[in-house]
C-alpha positions, 0 to 999 in steps of 0.5 A, spaced: 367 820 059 371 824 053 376 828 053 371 833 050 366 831 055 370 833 060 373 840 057 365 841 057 364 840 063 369 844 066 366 850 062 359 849 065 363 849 071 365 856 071 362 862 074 361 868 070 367 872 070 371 865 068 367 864 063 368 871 059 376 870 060 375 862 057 372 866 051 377 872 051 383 867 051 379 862 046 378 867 041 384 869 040 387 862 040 382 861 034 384 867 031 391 864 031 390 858 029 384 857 026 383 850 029 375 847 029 377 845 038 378 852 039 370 854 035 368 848 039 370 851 045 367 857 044 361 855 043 359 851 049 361 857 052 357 862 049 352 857 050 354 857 058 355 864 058 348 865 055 345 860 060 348 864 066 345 870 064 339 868 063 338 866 070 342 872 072 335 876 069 331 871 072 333 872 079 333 879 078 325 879 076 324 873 081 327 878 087 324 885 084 318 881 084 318 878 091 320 885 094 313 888 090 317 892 086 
């Protein structure tokens, strides 16, 4: 596994509270800096932030529609 590979990995860990601070502090690292690592992380964690969303809204439609609602 790369270095890259696990830097992904760690972002795909992440619970979403973490992930919104890793893109807060990504972003400006970028904006300082310009450096394409810096968009490539943002990237995979707004692809995570995403995913997480997602299946937020889906446990929500799943829950409402198990209690009848």
């Amino acid at each position: 596994m790369t270095r890259e590979d696990k830097e992904w990995h760690e972002i795909a860990k992440m619970n979403l509270e973490e992930l919104v601070d890793f893109i807060h502090l990504a972003f400006w690292d970028y904006e300082e800096t310009g450096s394409e690592k810096y968009l490539m992380q943002l990237k995979v964690a707004g692809h995570y932030l995403n995913r997480k969303a997602l299946d937020i809204q889906l446990a929500e439609i799943f829950s409402s529609k198990n209690k009848g609602e």
